[in-house]
DRENPA-21734 format. One record per atom (N, C-alpha, C): x, y, z; atom name; residue number from 1. Coordinates in Angstrom, 2 decimals. Each point is the difference from the previous one (the first is absolute). Layout:
N
+---------+---------+---------+-------+-----+
!      xx !      yy !      zz ! atome ! num !
+---------+---------+---------+-------+-----+
!       X !       Y !       Z !    CA ! NUM !
...
+---------+---------+---------+-------+-----+
REM end
This chain:
34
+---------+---------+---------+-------+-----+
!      xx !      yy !      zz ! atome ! num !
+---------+---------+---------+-------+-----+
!    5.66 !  148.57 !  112.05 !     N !   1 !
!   -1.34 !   -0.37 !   -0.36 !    CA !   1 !
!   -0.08 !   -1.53 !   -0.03 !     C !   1 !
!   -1.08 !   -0.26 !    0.53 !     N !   2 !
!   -0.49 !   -1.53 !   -0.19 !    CA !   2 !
!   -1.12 !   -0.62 !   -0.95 !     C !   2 !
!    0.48 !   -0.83 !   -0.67 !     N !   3 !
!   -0.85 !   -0.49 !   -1.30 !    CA !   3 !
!   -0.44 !   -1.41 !    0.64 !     C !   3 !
!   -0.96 !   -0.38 !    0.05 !     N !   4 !
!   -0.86 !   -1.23 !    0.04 !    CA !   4 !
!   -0.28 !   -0.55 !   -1.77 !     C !   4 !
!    0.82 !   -1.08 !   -0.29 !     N !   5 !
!   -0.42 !   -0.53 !   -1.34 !    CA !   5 !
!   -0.56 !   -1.00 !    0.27 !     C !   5 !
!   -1.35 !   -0.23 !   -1.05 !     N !   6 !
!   -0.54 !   -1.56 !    0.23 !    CA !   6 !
!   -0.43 !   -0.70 !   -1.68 !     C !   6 !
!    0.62 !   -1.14 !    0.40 !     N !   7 !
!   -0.09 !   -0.67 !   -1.50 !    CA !   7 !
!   -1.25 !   -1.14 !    0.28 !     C !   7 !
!   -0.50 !   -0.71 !   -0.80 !     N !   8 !
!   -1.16 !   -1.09 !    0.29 !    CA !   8 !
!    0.42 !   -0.42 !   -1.77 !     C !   8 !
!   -0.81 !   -1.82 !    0.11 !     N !   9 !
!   -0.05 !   -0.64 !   -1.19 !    CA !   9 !
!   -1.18 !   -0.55 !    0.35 !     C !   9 !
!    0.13 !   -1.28 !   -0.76 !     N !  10 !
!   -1.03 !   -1.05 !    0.15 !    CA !  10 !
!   -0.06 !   -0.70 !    1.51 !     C !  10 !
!    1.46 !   -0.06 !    0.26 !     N !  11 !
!    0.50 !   -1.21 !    1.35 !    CA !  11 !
!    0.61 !    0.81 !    0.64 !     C !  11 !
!    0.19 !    1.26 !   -0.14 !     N !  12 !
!    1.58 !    0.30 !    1.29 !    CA !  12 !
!   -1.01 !    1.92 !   -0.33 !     C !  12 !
!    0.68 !    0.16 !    1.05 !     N !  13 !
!    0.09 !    1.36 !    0.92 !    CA !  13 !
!    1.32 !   -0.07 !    0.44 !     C !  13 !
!    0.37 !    1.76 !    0.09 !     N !  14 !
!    1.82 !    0.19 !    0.20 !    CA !  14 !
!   -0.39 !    1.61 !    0.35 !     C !  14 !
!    0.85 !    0.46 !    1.25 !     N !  15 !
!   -0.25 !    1.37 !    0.49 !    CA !  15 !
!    1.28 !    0.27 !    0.42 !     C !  15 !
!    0.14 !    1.30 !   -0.22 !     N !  16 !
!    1.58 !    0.36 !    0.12 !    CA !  16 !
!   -0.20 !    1.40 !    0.39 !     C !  16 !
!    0.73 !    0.26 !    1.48 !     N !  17 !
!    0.26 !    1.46 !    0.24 !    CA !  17 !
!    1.07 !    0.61 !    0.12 !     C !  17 !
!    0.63 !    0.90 !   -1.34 !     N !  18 !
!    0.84 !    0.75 !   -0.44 !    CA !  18 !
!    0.38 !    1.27 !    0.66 !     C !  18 !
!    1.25 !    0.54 !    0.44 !     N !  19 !
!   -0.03 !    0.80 !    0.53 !    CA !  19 !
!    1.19 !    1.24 !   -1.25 !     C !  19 !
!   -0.92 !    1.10 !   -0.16 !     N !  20 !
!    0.87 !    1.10 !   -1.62 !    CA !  20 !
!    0.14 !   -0.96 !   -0.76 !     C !  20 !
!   -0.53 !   -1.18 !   -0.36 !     N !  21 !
!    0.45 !   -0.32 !   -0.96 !    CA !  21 !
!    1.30 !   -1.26 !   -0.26 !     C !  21 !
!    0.38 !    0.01 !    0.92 !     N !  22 !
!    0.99 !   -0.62 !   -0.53 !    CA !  22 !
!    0.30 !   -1.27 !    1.28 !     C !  22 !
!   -0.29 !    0.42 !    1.32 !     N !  23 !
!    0.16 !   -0.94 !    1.43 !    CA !  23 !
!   -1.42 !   -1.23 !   -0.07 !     C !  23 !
!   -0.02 !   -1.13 !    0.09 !     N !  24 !
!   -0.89 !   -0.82 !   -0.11 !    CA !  24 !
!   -0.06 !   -0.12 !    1.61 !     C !  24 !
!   -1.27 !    0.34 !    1.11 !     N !  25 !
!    0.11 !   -0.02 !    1.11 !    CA !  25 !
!   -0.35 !   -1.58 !    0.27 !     C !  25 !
!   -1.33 !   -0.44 !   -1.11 !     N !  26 !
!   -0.23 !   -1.65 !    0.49 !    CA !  26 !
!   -0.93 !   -0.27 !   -1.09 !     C !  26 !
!   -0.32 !   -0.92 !   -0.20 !     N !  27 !
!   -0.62 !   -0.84 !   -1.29 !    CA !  27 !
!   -0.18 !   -1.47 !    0.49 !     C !  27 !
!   -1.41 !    0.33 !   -0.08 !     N !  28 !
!   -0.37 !   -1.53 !   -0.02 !    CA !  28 !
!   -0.99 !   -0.52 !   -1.67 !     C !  28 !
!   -0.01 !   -1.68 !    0.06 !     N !  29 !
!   -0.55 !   -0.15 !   -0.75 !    CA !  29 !
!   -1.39 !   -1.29 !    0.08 !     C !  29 !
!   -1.13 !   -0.01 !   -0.33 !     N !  30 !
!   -0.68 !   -1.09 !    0.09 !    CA !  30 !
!   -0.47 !   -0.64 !   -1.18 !     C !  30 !
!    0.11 !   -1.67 !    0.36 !     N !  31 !
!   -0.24 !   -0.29 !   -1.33 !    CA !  31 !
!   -1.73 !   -0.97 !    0.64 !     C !  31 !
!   -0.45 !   -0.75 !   -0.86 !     N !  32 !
!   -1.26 !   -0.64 !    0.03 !    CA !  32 !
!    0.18 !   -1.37 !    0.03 !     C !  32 !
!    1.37 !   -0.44 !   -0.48 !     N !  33 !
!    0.82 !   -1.39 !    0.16 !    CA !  33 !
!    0.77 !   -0.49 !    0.93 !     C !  33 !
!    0.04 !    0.94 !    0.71 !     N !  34 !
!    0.36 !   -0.14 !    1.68 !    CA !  34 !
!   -0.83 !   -1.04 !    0.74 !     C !  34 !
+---------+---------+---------+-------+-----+
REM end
């Protein structure tokens, strides 16, 4: 199974696709201070 997680704040965004749980396939992150 594949999980799409997505986090957000004030400045940054971060997405991560998990594979069962436990395999991190790729993750990126954006910030606003870039």
């Amino acid at each position: 199974m594949l999980i799409l997680g997505i986090e957000t704040s004030c400045d940054e965004t971060a997405a991560a696709v998990v594979e069962d749980g436990r395999r991190v396939l790729a993750s990126r992150v954006h910030s606003q201070i870039d």
